[in-house]
C-alpha positions as CSV (number, residue, x, y, z in Angstrom):
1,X,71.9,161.1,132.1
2,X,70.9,157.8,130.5
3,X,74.3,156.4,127.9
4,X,76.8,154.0,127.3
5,X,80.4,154.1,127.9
6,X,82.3,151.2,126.4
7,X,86.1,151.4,127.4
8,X,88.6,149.1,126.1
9,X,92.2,148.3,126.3
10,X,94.0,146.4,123.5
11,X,96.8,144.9,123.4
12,X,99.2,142.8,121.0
13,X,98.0,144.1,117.7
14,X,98.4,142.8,114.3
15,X,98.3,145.3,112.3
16,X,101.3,147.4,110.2
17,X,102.8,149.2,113.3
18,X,102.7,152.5,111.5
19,X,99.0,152.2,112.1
20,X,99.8,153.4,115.7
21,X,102.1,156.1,114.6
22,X,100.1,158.1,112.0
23,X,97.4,160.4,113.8
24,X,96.6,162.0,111.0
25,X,95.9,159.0,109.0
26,X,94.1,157.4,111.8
27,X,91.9,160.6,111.9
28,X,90.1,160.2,108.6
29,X,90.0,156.8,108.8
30,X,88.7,157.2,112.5
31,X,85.6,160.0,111.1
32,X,84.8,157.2,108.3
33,X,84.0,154.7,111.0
34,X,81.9,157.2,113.2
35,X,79.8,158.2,109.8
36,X,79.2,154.3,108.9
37,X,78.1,153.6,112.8
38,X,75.4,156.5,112.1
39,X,77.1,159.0,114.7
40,X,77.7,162.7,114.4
41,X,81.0,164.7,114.0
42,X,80.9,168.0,115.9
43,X,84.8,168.2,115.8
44,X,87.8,166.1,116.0
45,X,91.5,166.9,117.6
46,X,94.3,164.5,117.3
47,X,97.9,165.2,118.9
48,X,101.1,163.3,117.0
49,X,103.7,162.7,120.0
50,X,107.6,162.6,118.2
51,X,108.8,159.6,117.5
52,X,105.4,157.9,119.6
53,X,101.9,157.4,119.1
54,X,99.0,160.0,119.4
55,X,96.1,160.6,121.1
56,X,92.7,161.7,119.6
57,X,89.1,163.2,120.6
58,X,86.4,163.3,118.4
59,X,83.4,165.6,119.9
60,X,80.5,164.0,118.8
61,X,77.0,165.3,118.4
62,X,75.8,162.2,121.1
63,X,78.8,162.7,123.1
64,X,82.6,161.5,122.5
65,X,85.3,159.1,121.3
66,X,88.8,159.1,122.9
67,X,92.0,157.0,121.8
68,X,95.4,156.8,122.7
69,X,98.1,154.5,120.8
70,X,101.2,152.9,122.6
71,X,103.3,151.7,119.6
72,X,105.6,150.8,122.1
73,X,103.2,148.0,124.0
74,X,101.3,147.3,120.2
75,X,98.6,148.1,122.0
76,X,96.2,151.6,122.5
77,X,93.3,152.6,124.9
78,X,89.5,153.6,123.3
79,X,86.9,155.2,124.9
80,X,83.5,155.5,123.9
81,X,80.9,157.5,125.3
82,X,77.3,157.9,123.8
83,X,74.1,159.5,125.9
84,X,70.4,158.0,125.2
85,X,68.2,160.9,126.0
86,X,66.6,161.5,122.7
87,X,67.4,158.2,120.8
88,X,68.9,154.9,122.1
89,X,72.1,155.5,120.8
90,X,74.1,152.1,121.9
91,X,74.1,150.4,119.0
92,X,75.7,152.9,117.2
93,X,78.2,152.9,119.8
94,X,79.2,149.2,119.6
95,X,79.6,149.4,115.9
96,X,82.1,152.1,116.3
97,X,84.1,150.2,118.8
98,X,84.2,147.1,117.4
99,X,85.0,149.1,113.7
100,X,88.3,150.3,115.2
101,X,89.2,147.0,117.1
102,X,88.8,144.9,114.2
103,X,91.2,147.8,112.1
104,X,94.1,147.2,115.0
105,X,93.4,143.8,115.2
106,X,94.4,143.0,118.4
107,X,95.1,139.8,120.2
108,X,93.8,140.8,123.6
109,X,91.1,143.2,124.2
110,X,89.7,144.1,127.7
111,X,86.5,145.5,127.4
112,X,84.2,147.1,129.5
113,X,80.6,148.1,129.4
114,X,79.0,150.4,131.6
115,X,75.0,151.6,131.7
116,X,75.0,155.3,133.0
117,X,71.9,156.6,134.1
118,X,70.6,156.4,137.9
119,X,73.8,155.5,140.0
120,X,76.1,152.3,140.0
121,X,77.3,151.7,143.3
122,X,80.6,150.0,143.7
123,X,81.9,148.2,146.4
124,X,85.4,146.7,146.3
125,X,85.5,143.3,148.2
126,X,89.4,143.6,147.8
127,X,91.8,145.0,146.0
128,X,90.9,142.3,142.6
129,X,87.2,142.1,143.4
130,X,84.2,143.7,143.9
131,X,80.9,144.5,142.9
132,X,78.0,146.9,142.3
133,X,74.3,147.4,142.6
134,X,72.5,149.6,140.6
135,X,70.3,152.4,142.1
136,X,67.7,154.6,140.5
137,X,67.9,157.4,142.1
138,X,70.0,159.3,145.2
139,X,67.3,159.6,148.4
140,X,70.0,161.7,150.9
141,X,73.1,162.4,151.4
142,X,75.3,163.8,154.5
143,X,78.3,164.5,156.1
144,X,78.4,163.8,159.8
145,X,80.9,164.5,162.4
146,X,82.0,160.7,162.1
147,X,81.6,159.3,158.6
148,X,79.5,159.6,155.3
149,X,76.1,158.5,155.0
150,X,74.2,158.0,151.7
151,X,71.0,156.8,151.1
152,X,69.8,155.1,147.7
153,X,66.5,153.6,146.3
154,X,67.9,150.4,144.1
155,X,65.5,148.4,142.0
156,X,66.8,145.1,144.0
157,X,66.8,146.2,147.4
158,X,64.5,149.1,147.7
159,X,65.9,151.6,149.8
160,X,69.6,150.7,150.5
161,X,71.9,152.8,153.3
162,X,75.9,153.5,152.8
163,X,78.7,154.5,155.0
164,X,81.7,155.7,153.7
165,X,81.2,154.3,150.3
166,X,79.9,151.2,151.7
167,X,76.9,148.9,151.7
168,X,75.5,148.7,155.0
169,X,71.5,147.6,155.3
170,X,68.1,147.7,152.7
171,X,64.7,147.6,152.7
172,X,64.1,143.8,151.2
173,X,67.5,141.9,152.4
174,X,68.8,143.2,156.0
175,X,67.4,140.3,157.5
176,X,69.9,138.1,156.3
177,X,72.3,140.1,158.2
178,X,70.7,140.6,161.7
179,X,68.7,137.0,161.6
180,X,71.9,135.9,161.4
181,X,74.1,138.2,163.5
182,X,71.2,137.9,166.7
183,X,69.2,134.6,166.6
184,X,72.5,131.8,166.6
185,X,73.9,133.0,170.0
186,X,70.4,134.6,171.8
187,X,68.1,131.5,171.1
188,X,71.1,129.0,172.5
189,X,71.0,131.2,175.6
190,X,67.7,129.8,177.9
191,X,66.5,132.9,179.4
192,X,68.1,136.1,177.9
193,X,67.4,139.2,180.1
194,X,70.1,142.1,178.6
195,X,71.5,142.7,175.0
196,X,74.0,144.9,174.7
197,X,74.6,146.6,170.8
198,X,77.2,148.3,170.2
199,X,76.8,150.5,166.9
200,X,73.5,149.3,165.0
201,X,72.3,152.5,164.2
202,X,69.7,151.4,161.9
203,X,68.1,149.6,164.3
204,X,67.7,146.0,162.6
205,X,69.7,144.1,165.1
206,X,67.7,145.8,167.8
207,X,64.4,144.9,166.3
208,X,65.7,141.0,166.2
209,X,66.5,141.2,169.9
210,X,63.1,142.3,170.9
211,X,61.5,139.4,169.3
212,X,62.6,137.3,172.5
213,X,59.9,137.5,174.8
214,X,62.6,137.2,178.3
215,X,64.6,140.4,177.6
216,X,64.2,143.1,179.6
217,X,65.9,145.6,177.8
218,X,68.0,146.2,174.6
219,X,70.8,148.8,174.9
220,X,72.0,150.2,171.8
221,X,75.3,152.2,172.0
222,X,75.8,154.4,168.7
223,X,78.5,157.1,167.9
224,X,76.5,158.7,165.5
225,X,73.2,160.0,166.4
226,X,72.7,161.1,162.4
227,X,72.6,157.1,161.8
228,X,69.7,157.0,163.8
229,X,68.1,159.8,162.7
230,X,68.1,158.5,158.8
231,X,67.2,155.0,159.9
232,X,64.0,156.5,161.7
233,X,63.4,158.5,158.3
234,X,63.9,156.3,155.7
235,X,64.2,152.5,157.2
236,X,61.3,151.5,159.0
237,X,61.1,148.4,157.1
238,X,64.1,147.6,158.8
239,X,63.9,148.7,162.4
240,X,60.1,147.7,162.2
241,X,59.6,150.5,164.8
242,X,61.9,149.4,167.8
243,X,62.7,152.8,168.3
244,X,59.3,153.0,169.9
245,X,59.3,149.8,172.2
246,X,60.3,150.9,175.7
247,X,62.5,148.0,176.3
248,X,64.9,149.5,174.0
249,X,67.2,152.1,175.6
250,X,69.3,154.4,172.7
251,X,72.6,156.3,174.0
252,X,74.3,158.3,172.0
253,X,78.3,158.1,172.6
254,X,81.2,156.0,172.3
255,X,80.4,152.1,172.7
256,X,84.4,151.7,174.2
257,X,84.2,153.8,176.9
258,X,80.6,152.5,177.4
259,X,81.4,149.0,178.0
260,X,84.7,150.0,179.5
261,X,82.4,152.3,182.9
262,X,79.5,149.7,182.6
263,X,78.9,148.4,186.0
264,X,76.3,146.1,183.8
265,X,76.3,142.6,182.9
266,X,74.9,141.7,179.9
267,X,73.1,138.1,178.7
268,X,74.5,138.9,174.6
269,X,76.8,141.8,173.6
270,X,76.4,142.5,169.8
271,X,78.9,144.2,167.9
272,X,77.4,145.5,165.0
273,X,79.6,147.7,163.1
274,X,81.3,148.5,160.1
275,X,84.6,146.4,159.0
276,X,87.7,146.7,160.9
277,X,89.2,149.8,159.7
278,X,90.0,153.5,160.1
279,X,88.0,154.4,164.1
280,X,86.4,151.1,164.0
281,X,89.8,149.3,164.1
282,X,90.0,150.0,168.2
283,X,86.6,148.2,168.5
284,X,88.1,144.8,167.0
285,X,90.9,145.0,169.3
286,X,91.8,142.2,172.0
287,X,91.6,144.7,174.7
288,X,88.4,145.6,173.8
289,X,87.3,142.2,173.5
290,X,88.6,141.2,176.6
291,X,86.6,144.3,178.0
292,X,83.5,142.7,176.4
293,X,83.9,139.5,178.1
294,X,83.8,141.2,181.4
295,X,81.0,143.0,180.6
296,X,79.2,139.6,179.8
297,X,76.8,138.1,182.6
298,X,77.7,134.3,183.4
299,X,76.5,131.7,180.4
300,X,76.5,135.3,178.4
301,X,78.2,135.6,175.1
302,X,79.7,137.9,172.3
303,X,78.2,138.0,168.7
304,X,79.7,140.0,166.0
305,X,81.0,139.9,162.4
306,X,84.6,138.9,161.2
307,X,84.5,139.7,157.4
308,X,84.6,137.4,154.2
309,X,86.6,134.0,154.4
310,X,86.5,134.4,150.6
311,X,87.4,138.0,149.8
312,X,89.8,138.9,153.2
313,X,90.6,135.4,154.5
314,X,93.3,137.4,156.3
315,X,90.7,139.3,158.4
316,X,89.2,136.2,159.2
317,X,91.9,134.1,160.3
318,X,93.5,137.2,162.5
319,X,89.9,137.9,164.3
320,X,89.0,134.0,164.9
321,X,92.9,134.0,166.6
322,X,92.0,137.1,168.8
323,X,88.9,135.7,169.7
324,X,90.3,132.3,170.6
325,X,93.1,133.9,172.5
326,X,90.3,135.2,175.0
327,X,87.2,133.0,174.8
328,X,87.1,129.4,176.1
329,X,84.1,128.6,173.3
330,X,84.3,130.7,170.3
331,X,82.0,129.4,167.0
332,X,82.2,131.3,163.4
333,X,79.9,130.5,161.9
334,X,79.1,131.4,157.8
335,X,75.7,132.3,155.6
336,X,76.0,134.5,151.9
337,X,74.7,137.9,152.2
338,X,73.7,139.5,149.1
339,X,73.8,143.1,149.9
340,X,77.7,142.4,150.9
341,X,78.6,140.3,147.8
342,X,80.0,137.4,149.1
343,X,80.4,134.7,151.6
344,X,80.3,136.1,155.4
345,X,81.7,135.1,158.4
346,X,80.0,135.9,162.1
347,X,80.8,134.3,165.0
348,X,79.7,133.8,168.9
349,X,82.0,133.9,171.6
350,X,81.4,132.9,175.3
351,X,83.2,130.9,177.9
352,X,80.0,128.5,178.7
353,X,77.3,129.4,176.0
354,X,77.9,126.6,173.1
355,X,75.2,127.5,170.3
356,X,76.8,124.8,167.9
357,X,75.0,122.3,171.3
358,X,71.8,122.6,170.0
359,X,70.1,120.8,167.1
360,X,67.7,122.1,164.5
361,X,64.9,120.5,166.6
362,X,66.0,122.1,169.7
363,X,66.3,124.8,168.4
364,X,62.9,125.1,166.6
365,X,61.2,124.1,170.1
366,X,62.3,127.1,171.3
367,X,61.5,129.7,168.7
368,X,57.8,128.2,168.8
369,X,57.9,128.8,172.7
370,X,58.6,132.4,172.6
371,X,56.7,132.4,170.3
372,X,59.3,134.3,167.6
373,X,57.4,135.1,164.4
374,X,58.4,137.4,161.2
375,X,61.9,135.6,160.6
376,X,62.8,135.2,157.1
377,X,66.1,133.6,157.3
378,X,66.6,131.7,160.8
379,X,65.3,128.1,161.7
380,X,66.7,125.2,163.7
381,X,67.6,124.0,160.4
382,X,69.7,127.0,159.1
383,X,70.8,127.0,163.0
384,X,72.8,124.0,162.7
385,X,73.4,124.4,158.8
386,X,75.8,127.9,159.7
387,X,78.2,126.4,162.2
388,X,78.5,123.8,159.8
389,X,82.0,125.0,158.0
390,X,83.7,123.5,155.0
391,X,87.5,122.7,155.2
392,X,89.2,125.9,154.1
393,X,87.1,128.2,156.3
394,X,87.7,125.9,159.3
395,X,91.8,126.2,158.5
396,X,91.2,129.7,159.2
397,X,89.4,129.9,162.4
398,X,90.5,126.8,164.1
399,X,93.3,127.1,167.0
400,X,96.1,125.4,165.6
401,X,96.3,122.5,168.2
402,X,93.1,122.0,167.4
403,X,92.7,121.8,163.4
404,X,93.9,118.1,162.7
405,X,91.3,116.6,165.0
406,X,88.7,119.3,163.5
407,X,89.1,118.5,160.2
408,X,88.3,114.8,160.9
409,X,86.2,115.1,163.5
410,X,82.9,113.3,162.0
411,X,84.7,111.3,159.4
412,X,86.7,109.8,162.5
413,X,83.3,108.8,164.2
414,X,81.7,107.1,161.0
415,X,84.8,104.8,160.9
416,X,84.5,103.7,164.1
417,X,80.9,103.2,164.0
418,X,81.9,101.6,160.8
419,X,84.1,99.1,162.6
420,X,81.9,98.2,165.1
């Protein structure tokens, strides 16, 4: 149902401190200010706590008002709520709210405004920050044996797929993502033959991988054979039909004990899962990626995710350690994706394979002789511009014996070009 909920917390308030003590007179006062915004009294309740404040519903034709009072804090909560299904009714609604914030007069006033109607999708970054993206209309939902899937059509991304409550790949922006998460460590390589995904359900990275005329074969390793089935119902635009090229090989099971019986060796191993939490955790562990790097063919490497530098720096710092425990090159590397709100972090891990090597006109040479078409995102430019990280990102991923000399790496050179 299409409305407007305004919610709003005051606090320090000005006004005679009986104010928020007498229910009763805030009552009549209260209906005054819902006739004047143009609104309709169905009914009204208010409750008088002894020796306290009072809390108060008013049941209005377009929907409700809520308040409660903490004389104790000055301050009181209000809660507005109107629908817009015959009339736009918001107007109303902000003249009723800011009518009984100006009558406590408050010094602080947190305010909220939310547009119901369609679905707002929320994703917390961390525990102080998020953010949302607003969808029209619910495609699917479903419960599998492993995890929650959701899919949405959003005015911004078209179709948009969730896990667990969380934003995972759409129609109009998942290359940013898989560009990214493929391209960086599979072009550097000179003749990739096998690519190894672990996860990926949706079939995006996959669909990168194939673009590179030398591989053989694309294995893709996911847990959850309903992921695959939604993505081949509803996200074609993302796998751009790789479920049909036969050099792409789908099993069904779990991608640890996969790589863990492999007798294979693989050119890339991609990791494309879901943040390191809950049954995923195990898959971010040093034992697995030390299983990883023996799956790995010589000059092969390791490409995955490691979270936001911005929102879990934490995350970042602990995974880049792991990593550089194990690996003798590992390179994070960092690009903004929308559909995750925030700066990302992915990096590539190998014990020969150096993609930072290569420069944008290297790196272009070879995309035009394989002859790579239909990127949106990935260049030799953005190729070199990724692995190029700004000082408080490289504090987090850079082996401590090796951060002074990283952070003035290229300034050091200058000066002694300088000087000569």
């Amino acid at each position: 149902m299409n409305g407007l909920h305004l919610i709003g917390d005051l606090g320090g308030c000005r006004c005679d401190p009986q104010l928020l003590l007498d229910g009763a007179g805030f009552r009549s006062k209260c209906l005054e200010f819902v006739a004047a915004s143009g609104l309709t009294t169905m009914d009204a309740t208010f409750h008088q706590f002894e020796g306290s404040g009072f809390t108060g519903t008013v049941v209005l034709a377009e929907s409700h008002l809520a308040i409660h009072t903490w004389p104790e804090k000055q301050g009181l909560t209000l809660d507005v709520y109107v629908c817009n299904y015959s009339d736009d009714n918001s107007a109303k609604a902000r003249k009723l709210f800011e009518s009984i914030v100006e009558f406590f007069q408050p010094t602080e006033c947190a305010r909220h405004e939310v547009d119901r109607g369609g679905h707002l999708l929320m994703e917390p970054l961390n525990d102080s920050t998020g953010f949302y993206i607003k969808a029209t209309r619910q495609v699917g939902e479903w419960q599998t044996r492993f995890q929650h899937l959701q899919v949405y059509h959003t005015p911004q991304y078209g179709k948009l797929f969730r896990l667990d409550g969380f934003n995972m790949t759409s129609e109009k922006e998942e290359f940013v993502y898989h560009e990214n998460l493929i391209h960086p460590a599979l072009t550097a390589h000179p003749a990739p033959k096998k690519v190894l995904i672990i996860g990926g359900g949706d079939g995006g990275s996959s669909e990168e991988a194939l673009k590179h005329p030398t591989v053989e074969q694309v294995t893709m390793c996911e847990i959850d054979e309903d992921v695959i089935k939604v993505a081949k119902e509803h996200f074609q635009a993302v796998h751009q039909g790789a479920f049909d090229n036969p050099r792409l090989r789908v099993l069904v099971g779990d991608g640890m004990k996969f790589v863990r019986e492999t007798q294979e060796r693989f050119d890339l191993i991609v990791l494309d899962l879901n943040d390191p939490m809950g049954p995923a955790e195990a898959l971010y562990s040093a034992e697995f990626f030390q299983q990883c790097r023996h799956a790995l063919a010589p000059g092969g490497a390791l490409t995955l995710h490691i979270g936001s530098p911005v929102a879990r720096p934490e995350r970042v710092a602990e995974l880049a350690q792991r990593l550089n425990a194990i690996f003798r090159i590992v390179r994070p590397y960092t690009m903004y994706i929308p559909l995750y709100g925030s700066l990302w972090a992915m990096a590539v891990c190998s014990d020969k394979l150096d993609p930072k090597a290569y420069t944008a006109d290297e790196i272009d040479r070879r995309i035009e002789q394989r002859k790579m078409a239909d990127m949106r995102y990935y260049n030799g430019e953005t190729h070199e511009g990724v692995f190029a990280l700004p000082n408080y990102v490289r504090d987090l991923v850079t082996p401590p014996r090796l951060k002074q000399q990283a952070r003035g790496r290229r300034l050091g050179v200058v000066r002694a070009a300088a000087v000569k």
